[in-house]
VEXKETI-480592 format. One record per residue: residue number from 1; x, y, z of N, C-alpha, C in turn. Coordinates in Angstrom, 2 decimals. Layout:
% VEXKETI-480592
 num   neast  nnorth     nup  caeast canorth    caup   ceast  cnorth     cup
 NUM       X       Y       Z       X       Y       Z       X       Y       Z
...
***
This chain:
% VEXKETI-480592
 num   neast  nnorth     nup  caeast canorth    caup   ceast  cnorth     cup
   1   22.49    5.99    6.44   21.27    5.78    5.69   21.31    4.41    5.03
   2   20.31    3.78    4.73   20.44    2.60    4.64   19.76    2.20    3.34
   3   19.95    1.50    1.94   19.58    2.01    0.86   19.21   -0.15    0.46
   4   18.87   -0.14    1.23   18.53   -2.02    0.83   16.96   -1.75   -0.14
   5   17.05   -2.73   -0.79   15.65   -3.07   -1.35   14.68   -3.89   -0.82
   6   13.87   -2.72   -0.50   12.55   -3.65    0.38   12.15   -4.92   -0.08
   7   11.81   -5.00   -1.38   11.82   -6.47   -2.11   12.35   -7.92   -1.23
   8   13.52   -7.18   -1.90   14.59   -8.49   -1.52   14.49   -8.81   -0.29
   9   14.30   -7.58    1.26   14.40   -7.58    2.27   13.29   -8.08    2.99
  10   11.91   -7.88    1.98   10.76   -8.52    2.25   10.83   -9.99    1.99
  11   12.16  -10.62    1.24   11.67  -12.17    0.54   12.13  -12.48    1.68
  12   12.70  -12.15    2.62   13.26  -12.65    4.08   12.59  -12.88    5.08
  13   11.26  -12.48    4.75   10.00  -12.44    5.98    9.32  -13.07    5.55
  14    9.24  -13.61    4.48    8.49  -14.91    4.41    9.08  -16.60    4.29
  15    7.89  -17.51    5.04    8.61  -19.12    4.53   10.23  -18.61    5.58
  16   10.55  -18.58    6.19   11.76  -17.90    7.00   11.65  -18.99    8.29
  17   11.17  -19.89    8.54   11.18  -20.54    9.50   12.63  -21.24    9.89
  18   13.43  -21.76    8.97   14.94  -22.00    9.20   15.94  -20.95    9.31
  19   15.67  -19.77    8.56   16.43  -18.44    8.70   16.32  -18.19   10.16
  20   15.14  -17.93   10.56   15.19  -17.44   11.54   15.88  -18.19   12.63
  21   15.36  -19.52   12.86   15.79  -20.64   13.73   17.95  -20.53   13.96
  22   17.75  -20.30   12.49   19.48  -20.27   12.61   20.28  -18.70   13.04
  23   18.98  -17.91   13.09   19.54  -16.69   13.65   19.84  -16.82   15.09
  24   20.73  -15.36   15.32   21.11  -14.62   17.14   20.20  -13.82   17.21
  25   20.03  -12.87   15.90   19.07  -11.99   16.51   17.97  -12.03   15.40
  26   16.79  -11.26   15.77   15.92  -11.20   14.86   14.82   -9.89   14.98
  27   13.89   -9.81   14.08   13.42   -8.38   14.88   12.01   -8.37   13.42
  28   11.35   -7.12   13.80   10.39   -6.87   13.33   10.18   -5.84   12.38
  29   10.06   -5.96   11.16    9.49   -4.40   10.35    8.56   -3.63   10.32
  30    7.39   -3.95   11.04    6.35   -3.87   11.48    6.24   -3.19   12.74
  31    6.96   -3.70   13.45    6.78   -2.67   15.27    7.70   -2.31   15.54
  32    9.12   -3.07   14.64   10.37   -2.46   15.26   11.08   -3.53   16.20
  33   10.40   -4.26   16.87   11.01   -5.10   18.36   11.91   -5.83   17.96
  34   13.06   -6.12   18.41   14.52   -6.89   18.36   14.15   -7.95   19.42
  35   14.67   -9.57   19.10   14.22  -10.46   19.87   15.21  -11.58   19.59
  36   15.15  -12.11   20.52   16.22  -13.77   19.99   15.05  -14.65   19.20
  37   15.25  -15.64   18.72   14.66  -16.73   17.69   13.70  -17.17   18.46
  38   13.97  -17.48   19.84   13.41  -18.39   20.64   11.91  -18.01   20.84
  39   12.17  -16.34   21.01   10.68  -15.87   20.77    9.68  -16.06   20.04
  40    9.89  -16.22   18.77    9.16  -16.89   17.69    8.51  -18.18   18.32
  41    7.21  -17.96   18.54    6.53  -19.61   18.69    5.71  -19.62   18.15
  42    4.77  -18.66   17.24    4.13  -18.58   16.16    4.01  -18.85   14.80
  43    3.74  -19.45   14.28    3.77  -20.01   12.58    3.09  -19.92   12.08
  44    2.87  -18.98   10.50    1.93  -19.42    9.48    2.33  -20.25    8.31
  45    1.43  -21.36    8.62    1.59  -21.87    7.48    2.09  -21.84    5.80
  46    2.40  -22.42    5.19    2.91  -21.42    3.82    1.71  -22.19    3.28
  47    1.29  -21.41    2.38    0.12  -21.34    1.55    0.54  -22.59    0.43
  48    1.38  -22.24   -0.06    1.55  -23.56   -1.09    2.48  -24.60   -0.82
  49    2.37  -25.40    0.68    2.82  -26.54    1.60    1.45  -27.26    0.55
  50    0.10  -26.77    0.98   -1.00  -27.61    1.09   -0.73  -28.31   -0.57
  51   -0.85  -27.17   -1.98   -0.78  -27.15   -3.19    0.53  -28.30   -3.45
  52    1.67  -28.07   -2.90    3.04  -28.62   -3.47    3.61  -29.24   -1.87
  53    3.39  -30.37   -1.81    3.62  -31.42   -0.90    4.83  -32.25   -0.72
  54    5.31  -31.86   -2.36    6.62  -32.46   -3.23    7.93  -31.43   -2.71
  55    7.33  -30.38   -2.37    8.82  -29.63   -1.99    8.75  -28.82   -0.90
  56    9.64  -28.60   -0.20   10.40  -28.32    1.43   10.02  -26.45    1.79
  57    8.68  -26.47    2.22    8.73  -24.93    2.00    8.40  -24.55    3.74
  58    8.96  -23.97    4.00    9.30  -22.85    5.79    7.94  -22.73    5.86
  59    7.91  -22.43    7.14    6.86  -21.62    7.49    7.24  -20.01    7.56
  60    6.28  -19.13    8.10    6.47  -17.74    7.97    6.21  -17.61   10.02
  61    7.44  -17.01   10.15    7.37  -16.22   11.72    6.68  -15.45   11.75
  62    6.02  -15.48   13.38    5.15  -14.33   13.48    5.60  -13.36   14.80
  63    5.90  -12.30   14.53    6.19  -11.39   15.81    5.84  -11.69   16.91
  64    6.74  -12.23   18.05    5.64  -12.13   19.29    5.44  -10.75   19.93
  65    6.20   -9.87   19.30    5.49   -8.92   20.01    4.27   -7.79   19.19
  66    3.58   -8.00   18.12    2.38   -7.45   17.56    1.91   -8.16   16.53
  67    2.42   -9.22   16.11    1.10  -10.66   15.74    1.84  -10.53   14.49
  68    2.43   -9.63   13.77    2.65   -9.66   12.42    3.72  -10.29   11.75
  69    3.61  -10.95   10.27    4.06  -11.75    9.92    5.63  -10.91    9.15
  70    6.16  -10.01    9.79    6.80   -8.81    8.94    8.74   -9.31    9.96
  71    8.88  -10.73   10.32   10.22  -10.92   11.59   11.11  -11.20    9.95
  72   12.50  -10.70   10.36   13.39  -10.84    9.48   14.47  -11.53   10.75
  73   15.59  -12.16   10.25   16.48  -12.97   11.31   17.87  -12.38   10.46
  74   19.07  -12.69   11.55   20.39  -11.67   10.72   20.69  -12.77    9.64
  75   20.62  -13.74    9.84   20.96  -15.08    9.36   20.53  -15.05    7.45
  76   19.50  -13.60    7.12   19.49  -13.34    5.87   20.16  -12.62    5.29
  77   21.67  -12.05    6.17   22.44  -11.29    5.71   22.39   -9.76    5.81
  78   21.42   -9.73    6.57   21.07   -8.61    6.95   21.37   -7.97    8.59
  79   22.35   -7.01    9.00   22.12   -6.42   10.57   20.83   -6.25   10.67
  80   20.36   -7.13   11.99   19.19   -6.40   12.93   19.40   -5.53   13.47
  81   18.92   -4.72   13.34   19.70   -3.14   14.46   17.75   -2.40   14.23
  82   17.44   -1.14   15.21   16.38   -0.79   15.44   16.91    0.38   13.88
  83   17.76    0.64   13.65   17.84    1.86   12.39   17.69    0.85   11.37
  84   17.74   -0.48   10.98   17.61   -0.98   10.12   16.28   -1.04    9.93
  85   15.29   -1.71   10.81   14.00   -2.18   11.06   12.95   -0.93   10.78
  86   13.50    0.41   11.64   12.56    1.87   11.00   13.26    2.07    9.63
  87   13.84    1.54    9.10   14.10    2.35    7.69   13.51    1.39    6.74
  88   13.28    0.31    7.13   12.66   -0.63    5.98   11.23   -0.75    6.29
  89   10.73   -0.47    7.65    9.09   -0.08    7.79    8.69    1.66    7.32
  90    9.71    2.28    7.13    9.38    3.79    6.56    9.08    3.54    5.12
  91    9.92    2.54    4.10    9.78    2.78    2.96    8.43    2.25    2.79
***
């Protein structure tokens, strides 16, 4: 059973554009799908790039496999595994 704090586990899915890049694996909270980095060719913008120009902010990955902005990479200290990914899209 797996007892992480969605919080914290959520600050990993956003602005994550170097996390991820530096990940092996990566995966989705949202659909579940496990993927290498490479998959990622999607980007949203970070909202306060436009506001604060002065400081170094990621972009946010987007699932290639169901559009959503919900990809975490292991590289946040976290196992990708499919029991990780349903237990943090259940909570």
């Amino acid at each position: 059973m797996f007892h992480h704090d969605r919080k914290k586990v959520e600050k990993h899915t956003k602005n994550n554009e170097c996390e991820i890049r530096e990940s092996e694996t990566c995966g989705c909270i949202n659909c579940s799908a496990i993927f290498k980095p490479e998959e990622v060719t999607s980007w949203q913008d970070a909202v306060d790039a436009a506001e604060h120009p002065e400081h170094h902010i990621d972009r946010t990955g987007i699932c290639p496999h169901c559009g959503d902005a919900f990809v975490i990479g292991d590289k946040s200290g976290y196992k990708v595994t499919s029991a990780f990914l349903d237990a943090m899209r259940m909570r």
